[in-house]
C-alpha atoms as an extended CHARMM CRD file, in Angstrom:
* protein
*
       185  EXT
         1         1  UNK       CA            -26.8510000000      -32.2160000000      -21.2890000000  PROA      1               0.0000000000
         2         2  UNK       CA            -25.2090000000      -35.1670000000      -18.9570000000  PROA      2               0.0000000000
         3         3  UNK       CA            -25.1680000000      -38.7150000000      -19.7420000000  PROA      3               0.0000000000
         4         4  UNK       CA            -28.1530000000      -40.5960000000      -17.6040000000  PROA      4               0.0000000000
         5         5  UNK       CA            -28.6750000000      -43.6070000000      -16.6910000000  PROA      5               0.0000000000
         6         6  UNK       CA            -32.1830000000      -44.9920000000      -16.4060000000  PROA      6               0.0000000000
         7         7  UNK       CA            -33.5080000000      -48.0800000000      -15.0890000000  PROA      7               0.0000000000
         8         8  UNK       CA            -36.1850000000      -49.6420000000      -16.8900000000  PROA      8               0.0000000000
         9         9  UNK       CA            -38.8890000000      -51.2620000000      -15.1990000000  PROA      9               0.0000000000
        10        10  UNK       CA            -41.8230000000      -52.8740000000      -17.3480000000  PROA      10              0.0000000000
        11        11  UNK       CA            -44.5590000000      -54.4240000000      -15.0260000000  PROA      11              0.0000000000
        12        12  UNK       CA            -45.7560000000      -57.0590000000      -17.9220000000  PROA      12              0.0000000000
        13        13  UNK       CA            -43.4000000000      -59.9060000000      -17.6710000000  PROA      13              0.0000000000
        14        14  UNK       CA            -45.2880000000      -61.6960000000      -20.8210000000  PROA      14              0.0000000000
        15        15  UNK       CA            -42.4990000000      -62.3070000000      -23.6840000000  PROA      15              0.0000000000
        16        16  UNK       CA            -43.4570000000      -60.0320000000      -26.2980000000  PROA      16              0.0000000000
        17        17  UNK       CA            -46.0010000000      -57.4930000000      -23.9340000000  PROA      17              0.0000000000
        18        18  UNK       CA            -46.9960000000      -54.6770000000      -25.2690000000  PROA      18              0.0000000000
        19        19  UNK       CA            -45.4670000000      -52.9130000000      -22.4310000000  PROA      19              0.0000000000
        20        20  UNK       CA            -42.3110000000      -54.2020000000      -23.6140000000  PROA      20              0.0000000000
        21        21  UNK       CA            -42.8610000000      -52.9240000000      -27.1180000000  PROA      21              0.0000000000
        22        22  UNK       CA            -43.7990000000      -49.8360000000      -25.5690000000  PROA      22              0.0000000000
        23        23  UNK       CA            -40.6730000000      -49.1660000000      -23.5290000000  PROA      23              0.0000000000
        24        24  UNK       CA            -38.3650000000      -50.8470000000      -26.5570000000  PROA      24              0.0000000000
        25        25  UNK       CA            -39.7570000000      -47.7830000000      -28.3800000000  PROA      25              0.0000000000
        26        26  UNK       CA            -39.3200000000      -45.0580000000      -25.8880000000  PROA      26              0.0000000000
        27        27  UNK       CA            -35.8200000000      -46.8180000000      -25.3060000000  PROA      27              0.0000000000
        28        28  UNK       CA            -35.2870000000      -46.7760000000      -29.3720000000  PROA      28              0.0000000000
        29        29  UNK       CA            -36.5720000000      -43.1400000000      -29.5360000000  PROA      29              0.0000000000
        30        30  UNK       CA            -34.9540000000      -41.6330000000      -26.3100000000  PROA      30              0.0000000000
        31        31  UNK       CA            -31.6400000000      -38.8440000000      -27.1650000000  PROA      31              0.0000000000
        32        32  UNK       CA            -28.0790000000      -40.0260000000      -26.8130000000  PROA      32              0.0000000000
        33        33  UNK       CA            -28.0330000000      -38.4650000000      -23.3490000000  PROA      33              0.0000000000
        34        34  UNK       CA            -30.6920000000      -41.5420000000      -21.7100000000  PROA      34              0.0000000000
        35        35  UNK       CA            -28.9140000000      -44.6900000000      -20.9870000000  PROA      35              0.0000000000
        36        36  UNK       CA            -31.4860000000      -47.5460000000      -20.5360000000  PROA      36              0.0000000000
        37        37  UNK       CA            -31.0590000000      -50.0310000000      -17.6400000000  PROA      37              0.0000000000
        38        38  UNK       CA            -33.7830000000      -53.0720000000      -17.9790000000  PROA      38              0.0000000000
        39        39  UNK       CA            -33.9920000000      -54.4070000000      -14.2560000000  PROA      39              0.0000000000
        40        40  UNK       CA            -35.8890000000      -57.3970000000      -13.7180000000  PROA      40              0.0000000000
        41        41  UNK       CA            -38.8270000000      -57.5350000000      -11.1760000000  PROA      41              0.0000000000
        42        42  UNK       CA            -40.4480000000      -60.8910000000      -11.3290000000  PROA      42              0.0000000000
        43        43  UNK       CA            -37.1340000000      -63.0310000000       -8.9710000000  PROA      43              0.0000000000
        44        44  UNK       CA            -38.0570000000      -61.3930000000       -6.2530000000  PROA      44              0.0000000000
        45        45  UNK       CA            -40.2140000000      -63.2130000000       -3.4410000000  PROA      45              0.0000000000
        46        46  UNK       CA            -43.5080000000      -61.3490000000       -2.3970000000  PROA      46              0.0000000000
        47        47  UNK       CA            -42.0610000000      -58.6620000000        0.2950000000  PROA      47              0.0000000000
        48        48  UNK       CA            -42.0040000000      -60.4000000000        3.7120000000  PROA      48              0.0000000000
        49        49  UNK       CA            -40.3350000000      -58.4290000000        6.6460000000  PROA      49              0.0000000000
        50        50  UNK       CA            -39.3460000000      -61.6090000000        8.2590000000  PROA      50              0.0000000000
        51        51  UNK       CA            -36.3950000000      -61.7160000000        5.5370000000  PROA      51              0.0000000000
        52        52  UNK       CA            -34.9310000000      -58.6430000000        5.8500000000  PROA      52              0.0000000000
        53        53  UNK       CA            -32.4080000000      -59.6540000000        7.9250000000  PROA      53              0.0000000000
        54        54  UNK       CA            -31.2100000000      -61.6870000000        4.9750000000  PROA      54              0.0000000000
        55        55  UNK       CA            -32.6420000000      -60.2000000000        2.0570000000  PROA      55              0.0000000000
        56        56  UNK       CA            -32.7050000000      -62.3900000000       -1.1410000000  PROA      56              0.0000000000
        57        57  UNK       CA            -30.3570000000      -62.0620000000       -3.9010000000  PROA      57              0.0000000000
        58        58  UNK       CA            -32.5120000000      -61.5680000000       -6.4720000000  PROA      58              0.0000000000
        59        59  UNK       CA            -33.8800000000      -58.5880000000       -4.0540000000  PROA      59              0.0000000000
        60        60  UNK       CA            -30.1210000000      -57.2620000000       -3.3190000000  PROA      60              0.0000000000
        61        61  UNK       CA            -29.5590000000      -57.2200000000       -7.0930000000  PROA      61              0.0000000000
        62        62  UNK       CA            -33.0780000000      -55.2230000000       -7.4970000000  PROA      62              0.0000000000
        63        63  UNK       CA            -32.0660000000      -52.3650000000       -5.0440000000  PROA      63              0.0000000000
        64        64  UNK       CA            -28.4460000000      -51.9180000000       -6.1490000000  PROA      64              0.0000000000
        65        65  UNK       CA            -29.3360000000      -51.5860000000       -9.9940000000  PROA      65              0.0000000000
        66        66  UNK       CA            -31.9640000000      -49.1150000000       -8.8910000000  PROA      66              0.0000000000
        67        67  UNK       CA            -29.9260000000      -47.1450000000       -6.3150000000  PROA      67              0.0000000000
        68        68  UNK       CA            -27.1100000000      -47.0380000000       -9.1770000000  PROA      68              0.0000000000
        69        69  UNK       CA            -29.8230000000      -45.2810000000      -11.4170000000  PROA      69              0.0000000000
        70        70  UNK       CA            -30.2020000000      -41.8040000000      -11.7950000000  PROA      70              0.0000000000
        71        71  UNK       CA            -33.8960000000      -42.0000000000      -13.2060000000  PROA      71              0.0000000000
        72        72  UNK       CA            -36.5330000000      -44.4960000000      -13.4140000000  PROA      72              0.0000000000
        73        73  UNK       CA            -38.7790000000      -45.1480000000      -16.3120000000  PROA      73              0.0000000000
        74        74  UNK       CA            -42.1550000000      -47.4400000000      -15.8410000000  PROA      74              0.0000000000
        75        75  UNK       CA            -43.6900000000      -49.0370000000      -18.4150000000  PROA      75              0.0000000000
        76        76  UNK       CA            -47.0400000000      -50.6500000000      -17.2300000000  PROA      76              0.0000000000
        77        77  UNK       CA            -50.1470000000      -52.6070000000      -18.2830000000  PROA      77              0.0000000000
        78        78  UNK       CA            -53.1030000000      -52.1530000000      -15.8210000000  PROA      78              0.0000000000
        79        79  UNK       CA            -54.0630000000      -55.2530000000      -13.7500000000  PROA      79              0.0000000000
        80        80  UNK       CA            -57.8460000000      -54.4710000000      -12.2570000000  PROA      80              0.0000000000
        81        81  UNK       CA            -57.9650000000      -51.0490000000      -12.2760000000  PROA      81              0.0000000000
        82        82  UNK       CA            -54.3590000000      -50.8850000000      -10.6500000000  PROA      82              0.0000000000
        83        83  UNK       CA            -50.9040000000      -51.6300000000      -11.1940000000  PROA      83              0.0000000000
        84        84  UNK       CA            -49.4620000000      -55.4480000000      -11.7140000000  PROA      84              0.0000000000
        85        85  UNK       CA            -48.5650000000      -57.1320000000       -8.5340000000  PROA      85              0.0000000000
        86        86  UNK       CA            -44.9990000000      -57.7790000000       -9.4310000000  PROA      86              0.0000000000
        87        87  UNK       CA            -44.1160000000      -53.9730000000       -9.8580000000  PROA      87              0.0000000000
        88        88  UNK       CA            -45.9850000000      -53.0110000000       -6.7350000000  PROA      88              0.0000000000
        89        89  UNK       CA            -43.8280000000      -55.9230000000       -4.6450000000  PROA      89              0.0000000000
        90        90  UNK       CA            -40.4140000000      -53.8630000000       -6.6860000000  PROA      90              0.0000000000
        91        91  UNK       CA            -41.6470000000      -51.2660000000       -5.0350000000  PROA      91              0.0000000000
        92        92  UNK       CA            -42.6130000000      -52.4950000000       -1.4440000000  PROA      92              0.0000000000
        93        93  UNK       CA            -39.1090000000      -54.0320000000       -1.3580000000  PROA      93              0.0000000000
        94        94  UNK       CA            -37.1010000000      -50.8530000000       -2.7300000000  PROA      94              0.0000000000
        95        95  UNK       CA            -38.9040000000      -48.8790000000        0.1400000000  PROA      95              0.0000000000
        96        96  UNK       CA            -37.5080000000      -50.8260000000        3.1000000000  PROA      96              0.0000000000
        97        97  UNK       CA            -35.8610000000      -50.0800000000        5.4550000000  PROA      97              0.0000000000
        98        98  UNK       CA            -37.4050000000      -46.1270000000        4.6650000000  PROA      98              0.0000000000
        99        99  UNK       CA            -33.7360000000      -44.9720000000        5.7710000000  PROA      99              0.0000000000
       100       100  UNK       CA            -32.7560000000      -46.9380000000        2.5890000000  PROA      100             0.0000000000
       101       101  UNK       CA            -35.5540000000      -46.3490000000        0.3500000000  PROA      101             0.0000000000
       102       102  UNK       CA            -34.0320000000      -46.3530000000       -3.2710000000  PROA      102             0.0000000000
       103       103  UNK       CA            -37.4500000000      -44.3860000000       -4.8790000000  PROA      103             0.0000000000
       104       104  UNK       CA            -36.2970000000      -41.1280000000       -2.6260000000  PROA      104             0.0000000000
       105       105  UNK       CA            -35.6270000000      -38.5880000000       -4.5880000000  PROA      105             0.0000000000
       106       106  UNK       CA            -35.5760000000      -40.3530000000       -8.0060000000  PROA      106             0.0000000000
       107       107  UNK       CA            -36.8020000000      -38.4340000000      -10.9590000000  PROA      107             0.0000000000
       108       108  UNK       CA            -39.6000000000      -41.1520000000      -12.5400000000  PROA      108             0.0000000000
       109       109  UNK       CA            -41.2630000000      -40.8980000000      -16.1220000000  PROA      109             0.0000000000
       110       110  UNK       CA            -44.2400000000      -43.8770000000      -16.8190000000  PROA      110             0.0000000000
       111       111  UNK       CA            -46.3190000000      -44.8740000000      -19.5900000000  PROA      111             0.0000000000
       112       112  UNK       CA            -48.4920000000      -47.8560000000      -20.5040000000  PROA      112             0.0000000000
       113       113  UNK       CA            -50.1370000000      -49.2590000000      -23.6330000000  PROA      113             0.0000000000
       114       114  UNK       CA            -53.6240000000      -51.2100000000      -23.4980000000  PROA      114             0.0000000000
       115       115  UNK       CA            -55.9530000000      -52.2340000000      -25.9050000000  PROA      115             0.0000000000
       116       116  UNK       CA            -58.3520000000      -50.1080000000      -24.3880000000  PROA      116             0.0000000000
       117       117  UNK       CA            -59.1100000000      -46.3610000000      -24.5280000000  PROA      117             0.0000000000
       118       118  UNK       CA            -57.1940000000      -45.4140000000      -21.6920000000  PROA      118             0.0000000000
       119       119  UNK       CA            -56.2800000000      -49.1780000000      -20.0200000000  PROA      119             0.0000000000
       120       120  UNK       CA            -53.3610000000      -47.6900000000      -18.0160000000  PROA      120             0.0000000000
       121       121  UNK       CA            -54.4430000000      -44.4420000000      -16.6450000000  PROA      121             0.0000000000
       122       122  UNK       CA            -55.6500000000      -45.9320000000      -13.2440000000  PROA      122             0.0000000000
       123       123  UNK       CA            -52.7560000000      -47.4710000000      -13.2090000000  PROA      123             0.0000000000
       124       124  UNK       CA            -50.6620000000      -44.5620000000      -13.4950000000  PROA      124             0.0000000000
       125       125  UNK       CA            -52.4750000000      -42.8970000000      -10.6930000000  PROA      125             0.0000000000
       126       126  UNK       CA            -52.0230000000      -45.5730000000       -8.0430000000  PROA      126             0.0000000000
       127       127  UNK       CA            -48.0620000000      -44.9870000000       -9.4440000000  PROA      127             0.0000000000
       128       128  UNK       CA            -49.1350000000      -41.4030000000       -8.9880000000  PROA      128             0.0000000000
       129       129  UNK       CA            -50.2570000000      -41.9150000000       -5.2470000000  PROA      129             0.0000000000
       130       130  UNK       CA            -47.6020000000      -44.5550000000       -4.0480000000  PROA      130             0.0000000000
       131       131  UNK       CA            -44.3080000000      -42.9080000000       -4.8590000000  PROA      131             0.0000000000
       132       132  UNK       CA            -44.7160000000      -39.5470000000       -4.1270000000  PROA      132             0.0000000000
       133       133  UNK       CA            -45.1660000000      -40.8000000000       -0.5940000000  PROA      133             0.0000000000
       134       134  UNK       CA            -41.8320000000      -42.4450000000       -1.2570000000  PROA      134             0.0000000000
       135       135  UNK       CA            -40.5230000000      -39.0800000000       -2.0040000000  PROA      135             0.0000000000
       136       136  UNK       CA            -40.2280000000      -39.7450000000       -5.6800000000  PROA      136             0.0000000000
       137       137  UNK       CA            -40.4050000000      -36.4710000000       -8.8200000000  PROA      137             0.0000000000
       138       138  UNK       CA            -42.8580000000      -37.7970000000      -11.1690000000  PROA      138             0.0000000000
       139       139  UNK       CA            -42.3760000000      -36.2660000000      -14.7100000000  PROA      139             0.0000000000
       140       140  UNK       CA            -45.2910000000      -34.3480000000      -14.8540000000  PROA      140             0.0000000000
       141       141  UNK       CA            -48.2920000000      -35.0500000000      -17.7040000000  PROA      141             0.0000000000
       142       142  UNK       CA            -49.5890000000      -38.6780000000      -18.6590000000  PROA      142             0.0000000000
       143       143  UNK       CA            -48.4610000000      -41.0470000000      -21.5740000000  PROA      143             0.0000000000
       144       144  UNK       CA            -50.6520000000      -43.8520000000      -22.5480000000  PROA      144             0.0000000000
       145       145  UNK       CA            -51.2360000000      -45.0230000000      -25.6400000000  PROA      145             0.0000000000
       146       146  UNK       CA            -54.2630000000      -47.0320000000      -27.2700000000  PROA      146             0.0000000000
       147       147  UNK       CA            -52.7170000000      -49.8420000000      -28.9240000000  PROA      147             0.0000000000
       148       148  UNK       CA            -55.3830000000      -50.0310000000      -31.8200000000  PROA      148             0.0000000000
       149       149  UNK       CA            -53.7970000000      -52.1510000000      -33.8950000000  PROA      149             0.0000000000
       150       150  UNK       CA            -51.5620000000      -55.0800000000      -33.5070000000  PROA      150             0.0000000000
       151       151  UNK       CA            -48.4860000000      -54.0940000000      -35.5000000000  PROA      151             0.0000000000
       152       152  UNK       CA            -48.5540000000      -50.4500000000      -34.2470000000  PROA      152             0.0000000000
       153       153  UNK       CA            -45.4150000000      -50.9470000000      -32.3280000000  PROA      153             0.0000000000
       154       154  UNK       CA            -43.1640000000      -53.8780000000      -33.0010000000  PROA      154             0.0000000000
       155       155  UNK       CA            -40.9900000000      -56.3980000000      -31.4510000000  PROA      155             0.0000000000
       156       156  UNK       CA            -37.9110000000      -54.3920000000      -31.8570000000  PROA      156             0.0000000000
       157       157  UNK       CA            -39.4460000000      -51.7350000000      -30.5980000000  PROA      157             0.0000000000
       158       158  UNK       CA            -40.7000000000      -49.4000000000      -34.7700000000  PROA      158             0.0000000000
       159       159  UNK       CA            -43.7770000000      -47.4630000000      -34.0970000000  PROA      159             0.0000000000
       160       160  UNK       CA            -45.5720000000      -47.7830000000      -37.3030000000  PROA      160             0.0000000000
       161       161  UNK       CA            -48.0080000000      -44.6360000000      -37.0260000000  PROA      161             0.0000000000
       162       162  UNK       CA            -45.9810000000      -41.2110000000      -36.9500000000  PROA      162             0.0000000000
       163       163  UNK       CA            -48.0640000000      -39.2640000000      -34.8050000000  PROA      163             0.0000000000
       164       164  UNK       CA            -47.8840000000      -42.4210000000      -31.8180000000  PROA      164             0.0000000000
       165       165  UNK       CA            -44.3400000000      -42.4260000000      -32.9830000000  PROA      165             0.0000000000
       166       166  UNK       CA            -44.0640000000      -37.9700000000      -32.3280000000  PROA      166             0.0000000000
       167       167  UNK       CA            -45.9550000000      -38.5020000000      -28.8480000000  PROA      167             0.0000000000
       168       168  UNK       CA            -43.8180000000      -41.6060000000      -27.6510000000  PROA      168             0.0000000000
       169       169  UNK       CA            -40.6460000000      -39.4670000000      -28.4320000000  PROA      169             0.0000000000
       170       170  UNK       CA            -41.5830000000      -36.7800000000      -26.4660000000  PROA      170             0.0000000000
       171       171  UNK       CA            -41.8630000000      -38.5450000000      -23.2410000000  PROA      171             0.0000000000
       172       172  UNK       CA            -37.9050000000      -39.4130000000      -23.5350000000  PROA      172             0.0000000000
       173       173  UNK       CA            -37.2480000000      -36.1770000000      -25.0100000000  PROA      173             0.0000000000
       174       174  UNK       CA            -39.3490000000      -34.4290000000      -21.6240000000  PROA      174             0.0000000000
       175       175  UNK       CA            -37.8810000000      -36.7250000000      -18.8210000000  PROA      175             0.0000000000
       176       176  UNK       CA            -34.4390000000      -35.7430000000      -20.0860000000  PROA      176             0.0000000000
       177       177  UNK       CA            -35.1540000000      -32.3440000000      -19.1790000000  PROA      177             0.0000000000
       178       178  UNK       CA            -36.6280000000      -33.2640000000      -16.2010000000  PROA      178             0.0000000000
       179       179  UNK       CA            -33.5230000000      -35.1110000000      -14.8860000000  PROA      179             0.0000000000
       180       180  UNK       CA            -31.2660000000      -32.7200000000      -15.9960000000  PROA      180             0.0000000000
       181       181  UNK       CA            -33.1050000000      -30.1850000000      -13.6640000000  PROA      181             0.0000000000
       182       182  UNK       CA            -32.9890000000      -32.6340000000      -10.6390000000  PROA      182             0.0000000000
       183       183  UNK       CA            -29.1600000000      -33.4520000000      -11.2470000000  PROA      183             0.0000000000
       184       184  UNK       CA            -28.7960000000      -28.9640000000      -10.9070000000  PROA      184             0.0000000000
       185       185  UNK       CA            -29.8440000000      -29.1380000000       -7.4380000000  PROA      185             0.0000000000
């Protein structure tokens, strides 16, 4: 299997989210062949078209570390039943111009942590129904996991329960696949 580079995009920008944890461990427990990219979201003015003639650096920067990426991985909390507002303005700027969208044809994995049963699963369907449209693969299956305690992932990234540990190592394991059948075509 190739070397891969994947950008990292966590839609918590909290120090010490459990998003963060989240993707630190699927980061921790991804093979050899993933390289992780951790490309920040929360520079970047609220999408306006009236700048697009001169785009932002913080939104050049955004769009040339994704276009650079082979893969995207996104690690999000749910805001209201949907995703946060700074990963759906990544998103709204990455897809203009559409002859430049950087989510075309990008294999994407996601995942999410909550407190809750199943806090991030509306939140991975919105994901679901936005970049498709883009023209985004979305690893197929859903990952979200029911943070039930607060030292079942840590800082650094240690799951501290095996079998949250075995099911966060197969998403990693899975997208690796997944890219590896893209990168074929």
């Amino acid at each position: 299997m190739s070397e891969y580079h994947v950008a990292m995009l966590v839609g918590s920008t909290r120090q010490g989210s459990l998003n963060q944890r989240l993707a630190r461990a699927i980061e921790k427990l991804a093979p050899q062949s993933l390289k992780f990219n951790w490309v920040q979201m929360d520079d970047m003015p609220f999408y306006n078209a009236d700048l697009e003639e001169d785009r932002p650096a913080a939104v050049k920067r955004f769009v040339k570390e994704i276009q650079a990426a082979d893969a995207i991985c996104i690690v999000t909390p749910e805001y209201n039943r949907s995703i946060p507002a700074v990963l759906k303005n990544a998103i709204d700027w990455g897809s203009k111009p559409p002859e430049d969208n950087v989510w075309n044809n990008k294999p994407i994995a996601m995942a999410g942590t909550s407190p809750g049963a199943a806090g991030t699963a509306l939140a991975q369907s919105h994901l679901r129904q936005i970049l498709p449209i883009l023209g985004s693969h979305i690893l197929p299956g859903e990952v979200y996991i029911t943070f039930k305690s607060p030292d079942l992932i840590d800082e650094n990234g240690t799951v501290n329960d095996d079998s949250v540990q075995g099911f966060i190592a197969g998403l990693p394991e899975r997208f690796a696949e997944f890219i590896d059948t893209f990168s074929k075509r």
